[in-house]
N, CA and C atoms as an extended XYZ file, in Angstrom:
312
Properties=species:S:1:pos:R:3:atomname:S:1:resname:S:1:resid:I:1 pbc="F F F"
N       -23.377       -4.310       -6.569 N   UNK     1
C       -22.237       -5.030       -7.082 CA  UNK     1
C       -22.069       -4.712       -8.561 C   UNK     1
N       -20.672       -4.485       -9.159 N   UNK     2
C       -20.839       -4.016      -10.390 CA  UNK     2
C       -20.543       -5.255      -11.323 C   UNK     2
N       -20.255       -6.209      -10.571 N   UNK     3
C       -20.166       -7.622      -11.462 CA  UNK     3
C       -21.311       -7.647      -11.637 C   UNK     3
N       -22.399       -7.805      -11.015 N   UNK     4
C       -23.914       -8.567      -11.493 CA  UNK     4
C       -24.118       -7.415      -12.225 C   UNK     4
N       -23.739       -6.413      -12.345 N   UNK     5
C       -24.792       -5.129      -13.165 CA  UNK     5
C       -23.808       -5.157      -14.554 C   UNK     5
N       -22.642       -5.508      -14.501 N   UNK     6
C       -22.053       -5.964      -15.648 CA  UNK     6
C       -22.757       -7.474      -16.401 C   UNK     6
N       -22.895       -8.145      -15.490 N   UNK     7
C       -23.125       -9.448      -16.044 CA  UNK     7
C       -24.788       -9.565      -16.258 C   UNK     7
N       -25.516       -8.813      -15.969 N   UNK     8
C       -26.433       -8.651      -16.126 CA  UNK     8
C       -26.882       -7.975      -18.043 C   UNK     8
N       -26.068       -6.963      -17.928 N   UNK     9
C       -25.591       -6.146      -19.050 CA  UNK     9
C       -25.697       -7.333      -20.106 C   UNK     9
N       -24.199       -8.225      -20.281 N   UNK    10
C       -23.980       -8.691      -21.128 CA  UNK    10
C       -25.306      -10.082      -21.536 C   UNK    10
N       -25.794      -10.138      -20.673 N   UNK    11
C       -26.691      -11.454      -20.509 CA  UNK    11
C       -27.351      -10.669      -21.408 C   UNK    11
N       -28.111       -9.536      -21.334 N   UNK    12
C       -28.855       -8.853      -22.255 CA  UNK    12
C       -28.697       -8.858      -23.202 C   UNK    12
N       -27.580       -8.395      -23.913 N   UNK    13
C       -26.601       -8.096      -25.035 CA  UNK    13
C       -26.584       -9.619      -25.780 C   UNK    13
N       -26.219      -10.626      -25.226 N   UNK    14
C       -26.215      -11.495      -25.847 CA  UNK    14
C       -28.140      -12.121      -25.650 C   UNK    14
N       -28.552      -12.269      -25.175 N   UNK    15
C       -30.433      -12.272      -25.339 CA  UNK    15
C       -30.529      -11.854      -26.698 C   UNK    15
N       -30.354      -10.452      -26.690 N   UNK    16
C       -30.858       -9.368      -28.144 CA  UNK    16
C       -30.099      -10.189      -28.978 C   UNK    16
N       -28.705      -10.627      -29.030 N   UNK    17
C       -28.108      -11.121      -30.065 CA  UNK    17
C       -28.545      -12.705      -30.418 C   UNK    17
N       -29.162      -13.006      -29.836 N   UNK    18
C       -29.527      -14.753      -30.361 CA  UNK    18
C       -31.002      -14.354      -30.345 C   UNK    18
N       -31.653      -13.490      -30.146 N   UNK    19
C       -33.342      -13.168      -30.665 CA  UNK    19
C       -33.205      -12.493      -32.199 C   UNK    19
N       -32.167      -11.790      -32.176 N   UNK    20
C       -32.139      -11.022      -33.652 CA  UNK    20
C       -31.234      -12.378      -34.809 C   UNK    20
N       -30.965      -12.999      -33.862 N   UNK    21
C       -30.128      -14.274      -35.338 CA  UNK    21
C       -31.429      -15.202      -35.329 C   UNK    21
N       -32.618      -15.590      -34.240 N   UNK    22
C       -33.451      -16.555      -34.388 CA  UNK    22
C       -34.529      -15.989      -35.429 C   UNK    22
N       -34.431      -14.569      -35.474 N   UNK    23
C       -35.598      -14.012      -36.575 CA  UNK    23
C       -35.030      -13.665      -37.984 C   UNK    23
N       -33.776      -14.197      -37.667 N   UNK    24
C       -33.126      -13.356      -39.653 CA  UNK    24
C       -32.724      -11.701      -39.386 C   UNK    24
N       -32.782      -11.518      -38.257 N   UNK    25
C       -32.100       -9.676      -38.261 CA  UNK    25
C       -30.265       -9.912      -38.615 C   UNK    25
N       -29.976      -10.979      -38.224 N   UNK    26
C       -28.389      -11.386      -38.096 CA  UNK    26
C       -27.686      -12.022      -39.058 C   UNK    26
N       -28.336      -11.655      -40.284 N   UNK    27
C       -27.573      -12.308      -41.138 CA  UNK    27
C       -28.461      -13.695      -41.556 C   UNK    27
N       -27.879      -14.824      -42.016 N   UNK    28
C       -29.071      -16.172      -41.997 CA  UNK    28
C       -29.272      -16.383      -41.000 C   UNK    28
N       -30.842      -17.005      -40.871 N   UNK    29
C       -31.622      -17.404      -39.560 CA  UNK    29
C       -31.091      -19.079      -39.656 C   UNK    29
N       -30.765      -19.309      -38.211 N   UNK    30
C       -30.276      -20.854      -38.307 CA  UNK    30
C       -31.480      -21.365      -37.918 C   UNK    30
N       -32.050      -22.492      -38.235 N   UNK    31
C       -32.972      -22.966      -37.384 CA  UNK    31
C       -32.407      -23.580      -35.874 C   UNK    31
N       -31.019      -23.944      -35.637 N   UNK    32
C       -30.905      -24.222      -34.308 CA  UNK    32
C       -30.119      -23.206      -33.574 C   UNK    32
N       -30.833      -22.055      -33.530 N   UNK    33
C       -30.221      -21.177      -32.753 CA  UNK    33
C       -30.725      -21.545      -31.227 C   UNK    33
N       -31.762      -21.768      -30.941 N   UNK    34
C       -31.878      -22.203      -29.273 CA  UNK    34
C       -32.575      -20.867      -28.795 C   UNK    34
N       -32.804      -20.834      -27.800 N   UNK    35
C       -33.252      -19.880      -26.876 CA  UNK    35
C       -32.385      -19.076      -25.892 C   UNK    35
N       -32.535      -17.852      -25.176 N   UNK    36
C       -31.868      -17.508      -24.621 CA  UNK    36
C       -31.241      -17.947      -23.262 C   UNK    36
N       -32.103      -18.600      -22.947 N   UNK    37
C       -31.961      -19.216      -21.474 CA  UNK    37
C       -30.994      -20.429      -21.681 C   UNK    37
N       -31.069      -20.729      -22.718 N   UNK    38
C       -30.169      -22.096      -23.012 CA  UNK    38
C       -28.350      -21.645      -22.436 C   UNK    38
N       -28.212      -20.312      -22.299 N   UNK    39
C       -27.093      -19.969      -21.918 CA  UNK    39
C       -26.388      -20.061      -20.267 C   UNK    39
N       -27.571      -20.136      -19.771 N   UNK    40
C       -27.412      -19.893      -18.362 CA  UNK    40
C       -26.562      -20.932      -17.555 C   UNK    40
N       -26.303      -22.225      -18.262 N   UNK    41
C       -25.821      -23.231      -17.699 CA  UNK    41
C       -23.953      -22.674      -17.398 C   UNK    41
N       -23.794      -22.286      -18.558 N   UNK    42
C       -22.320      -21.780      -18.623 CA  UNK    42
C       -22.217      -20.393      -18.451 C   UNK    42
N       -23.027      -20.006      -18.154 N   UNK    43
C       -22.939      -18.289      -17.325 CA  UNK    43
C       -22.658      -18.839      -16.039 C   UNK    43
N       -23.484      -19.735      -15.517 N   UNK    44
C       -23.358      -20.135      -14.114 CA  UNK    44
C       -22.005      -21.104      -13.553 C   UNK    44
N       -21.623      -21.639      -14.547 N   UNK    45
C       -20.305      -22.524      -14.689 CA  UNK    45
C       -18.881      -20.915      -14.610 C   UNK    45
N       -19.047      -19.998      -15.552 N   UNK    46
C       -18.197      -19.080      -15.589 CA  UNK    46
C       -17.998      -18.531      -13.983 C   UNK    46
N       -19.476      -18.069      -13.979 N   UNK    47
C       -19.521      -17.629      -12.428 CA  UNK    47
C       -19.015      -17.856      -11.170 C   UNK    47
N       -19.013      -18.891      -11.347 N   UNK    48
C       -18.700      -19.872      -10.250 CA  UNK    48
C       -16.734      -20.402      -10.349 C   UNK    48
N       -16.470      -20.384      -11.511 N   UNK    49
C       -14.938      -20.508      -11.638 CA  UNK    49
C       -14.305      -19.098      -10.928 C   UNK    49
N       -15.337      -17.883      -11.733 N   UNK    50
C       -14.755      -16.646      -11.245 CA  UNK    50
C       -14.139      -16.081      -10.143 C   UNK    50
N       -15.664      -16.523       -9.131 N   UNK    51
C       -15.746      -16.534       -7.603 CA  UNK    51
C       -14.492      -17.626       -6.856 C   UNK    51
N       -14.382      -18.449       -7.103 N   UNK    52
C       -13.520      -19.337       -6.517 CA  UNK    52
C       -12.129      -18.809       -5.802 C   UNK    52
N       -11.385      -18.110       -6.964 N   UNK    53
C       -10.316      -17.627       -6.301 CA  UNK    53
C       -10.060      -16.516       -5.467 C   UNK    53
N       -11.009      -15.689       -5.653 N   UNK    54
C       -11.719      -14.720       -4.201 CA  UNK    54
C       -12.410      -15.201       -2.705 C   UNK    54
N       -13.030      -16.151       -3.167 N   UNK    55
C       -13.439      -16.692       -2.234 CA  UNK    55
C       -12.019      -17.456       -1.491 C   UNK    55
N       -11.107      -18.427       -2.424 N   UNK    56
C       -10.527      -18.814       -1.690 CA  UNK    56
C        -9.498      -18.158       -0.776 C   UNK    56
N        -9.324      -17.036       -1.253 N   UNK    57
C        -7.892      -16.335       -1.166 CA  UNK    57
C        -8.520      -15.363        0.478 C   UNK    57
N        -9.589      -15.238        0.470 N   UNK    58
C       -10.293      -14.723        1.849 CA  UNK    58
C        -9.574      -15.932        3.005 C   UNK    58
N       -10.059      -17.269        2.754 N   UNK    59
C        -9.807      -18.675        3.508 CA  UNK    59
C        -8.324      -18.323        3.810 C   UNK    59
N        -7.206      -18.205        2.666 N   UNK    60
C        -5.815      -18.243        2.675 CA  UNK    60
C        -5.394      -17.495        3.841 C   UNK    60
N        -5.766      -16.128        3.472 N   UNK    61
C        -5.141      -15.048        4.487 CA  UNK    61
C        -6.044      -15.353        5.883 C   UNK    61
N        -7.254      -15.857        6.125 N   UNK    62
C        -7.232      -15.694        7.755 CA  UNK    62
C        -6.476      -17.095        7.892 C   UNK    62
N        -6.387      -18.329        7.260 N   UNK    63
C        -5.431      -19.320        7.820 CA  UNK    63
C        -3.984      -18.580        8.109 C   UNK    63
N        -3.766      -17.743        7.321 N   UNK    64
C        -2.099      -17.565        7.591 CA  UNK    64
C        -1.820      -16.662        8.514 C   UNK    64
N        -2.985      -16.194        8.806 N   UNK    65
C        -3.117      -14.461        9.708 CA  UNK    65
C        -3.740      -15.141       11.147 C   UNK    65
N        -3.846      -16.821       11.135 N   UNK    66
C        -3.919      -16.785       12.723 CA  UNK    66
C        -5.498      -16.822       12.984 C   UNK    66
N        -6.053      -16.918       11.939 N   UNK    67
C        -7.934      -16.862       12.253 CA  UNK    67
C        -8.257      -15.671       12.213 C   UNK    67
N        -7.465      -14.885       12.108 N   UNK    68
C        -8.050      -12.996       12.413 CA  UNK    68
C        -8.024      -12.912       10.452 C   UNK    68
N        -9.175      -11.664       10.442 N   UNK    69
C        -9.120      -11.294        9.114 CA  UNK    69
C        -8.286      -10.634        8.437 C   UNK    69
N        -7.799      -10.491        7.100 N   UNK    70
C        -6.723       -9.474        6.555 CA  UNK    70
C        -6.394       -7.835        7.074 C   UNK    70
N        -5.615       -7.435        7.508 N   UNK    71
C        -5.778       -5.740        7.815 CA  UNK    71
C        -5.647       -5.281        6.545 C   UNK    71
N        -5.283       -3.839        6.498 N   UNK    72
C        -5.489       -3.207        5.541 CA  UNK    72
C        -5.150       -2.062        5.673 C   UNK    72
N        -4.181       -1.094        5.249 N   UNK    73
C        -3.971        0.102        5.559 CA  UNK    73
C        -4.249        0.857        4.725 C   UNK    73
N        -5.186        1.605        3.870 N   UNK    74
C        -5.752        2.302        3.358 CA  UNK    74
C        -5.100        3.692        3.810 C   UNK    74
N        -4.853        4.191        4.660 N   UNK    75
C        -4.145        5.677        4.981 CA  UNK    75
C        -3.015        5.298        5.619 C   UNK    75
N        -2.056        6.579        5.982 N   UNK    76
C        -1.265        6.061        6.388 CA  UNK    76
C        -1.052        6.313        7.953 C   UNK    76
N        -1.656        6.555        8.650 N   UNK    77
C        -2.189        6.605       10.326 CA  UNK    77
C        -2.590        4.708       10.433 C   UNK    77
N        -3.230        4.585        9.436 N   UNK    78
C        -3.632        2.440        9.703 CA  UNK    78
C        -1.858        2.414        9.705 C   UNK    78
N        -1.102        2.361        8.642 N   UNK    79
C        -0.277        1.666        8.592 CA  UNK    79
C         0.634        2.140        9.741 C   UNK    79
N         0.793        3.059       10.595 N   UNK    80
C         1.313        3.501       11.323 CA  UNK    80
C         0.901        2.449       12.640 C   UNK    80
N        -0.555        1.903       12.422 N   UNK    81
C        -0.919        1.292       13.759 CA  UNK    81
C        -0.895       -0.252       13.483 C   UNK    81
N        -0.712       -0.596       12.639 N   UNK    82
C        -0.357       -1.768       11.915 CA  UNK    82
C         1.250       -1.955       12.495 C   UNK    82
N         2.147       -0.839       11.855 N   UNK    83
C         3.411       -1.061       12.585 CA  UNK    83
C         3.886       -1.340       13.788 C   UNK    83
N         3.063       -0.247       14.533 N   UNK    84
C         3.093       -0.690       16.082 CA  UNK    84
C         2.490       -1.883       16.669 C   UNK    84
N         1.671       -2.672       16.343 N   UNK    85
C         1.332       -4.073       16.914 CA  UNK    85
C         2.545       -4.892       16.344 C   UNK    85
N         2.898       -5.008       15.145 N   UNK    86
C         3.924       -5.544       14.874 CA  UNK    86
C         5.199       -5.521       16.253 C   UNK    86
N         5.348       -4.536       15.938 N   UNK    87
C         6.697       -4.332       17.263 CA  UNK    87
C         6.375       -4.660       18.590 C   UNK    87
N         4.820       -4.272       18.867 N   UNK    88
C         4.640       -4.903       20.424 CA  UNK    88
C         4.903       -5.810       20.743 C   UNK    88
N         4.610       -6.990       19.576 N   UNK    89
C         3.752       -8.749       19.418 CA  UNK    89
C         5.401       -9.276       19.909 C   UNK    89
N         5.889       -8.720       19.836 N   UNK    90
C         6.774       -9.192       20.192 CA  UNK    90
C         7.782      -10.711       18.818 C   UNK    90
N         7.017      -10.636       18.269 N   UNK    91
C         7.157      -12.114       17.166 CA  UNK    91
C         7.034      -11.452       16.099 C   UNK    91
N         7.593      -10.350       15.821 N   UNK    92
C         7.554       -9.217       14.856 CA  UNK    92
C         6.091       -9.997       13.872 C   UNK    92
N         4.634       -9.577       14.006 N   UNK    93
C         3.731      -10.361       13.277 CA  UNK    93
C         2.685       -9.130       14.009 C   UNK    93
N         2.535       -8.623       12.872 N   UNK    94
C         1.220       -7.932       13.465 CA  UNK    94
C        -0.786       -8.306       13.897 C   UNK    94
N        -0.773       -9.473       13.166 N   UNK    95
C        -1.991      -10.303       14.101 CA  UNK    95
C        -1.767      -11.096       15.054 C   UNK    95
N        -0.453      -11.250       15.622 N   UNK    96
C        -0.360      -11.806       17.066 CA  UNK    96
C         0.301      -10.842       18.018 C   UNK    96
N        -1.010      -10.277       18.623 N   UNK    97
C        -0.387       -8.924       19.339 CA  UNK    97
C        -0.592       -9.278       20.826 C   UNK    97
N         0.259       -8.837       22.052 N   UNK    98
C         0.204       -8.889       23.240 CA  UNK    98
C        -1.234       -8.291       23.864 C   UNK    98
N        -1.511       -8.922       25.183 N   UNK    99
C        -2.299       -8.095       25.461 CA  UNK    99
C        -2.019       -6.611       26.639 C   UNK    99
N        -2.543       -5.688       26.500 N   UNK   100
C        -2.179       -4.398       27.171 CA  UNK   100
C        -1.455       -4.928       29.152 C   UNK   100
N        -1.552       -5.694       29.587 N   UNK   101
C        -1.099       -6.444       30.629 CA  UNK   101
C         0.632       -7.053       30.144 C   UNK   101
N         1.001       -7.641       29.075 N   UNK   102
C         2.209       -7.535       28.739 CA  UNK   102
C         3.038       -6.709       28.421 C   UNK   102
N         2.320       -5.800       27.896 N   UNK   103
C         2.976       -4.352       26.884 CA  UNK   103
C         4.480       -4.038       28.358 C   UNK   103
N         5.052       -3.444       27.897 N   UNK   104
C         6.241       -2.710       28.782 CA  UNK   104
C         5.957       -1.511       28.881 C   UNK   104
């Protein structure tokens, strides 16, 4: 996943940056600079806002798609077969498709 290897990244980045202000590398040393871990509460708060609307938007489309998962036409032979269930289904809707016993 390139989120965690990103977010991993920056967790670092900011580590080094509140170890180098707790020793005086950063300019004045505060005495309440804190520790690094002290961050994790709102890394995990960010995280979690992040995820939400991915997560939800998965929920959205199989509610609206009928319980079946999102298609996807990536080439254009999918979208070609995408089209044709559409037209079979009869209800111009390509996740509510007939079964081969209705077809004409």
């Amino acid at each position: 996943m390139r989120s965690g290897a990103a977010c991993a990244c920056a967790l670092a980045a900011l580590g080094f940056a509140l170890s180098s202000v707790a020793v005086g590398g950063g300019g004045a040393a505060r005495a309440d600079a804190g520790m690094w871990y002290e961050i994790l509460p709102g890394v995990a708060v960010m995280g979690l806002f992040l995820t939400i609307p991915g997560v939800s938007l998965i929920h959205i489309h199989r509610y609206l798609n009928g319980g079946k998962e999102k298609r996807v036409a990536r080439q254009p032979y999918q979208w070609l077969l995408m089209e044709r269930d559409r037209r079979l289904s009869g209800v111009n809707e390509y996740f509510r498709s007939k079964g081969l016993e209705n077809i004409d």
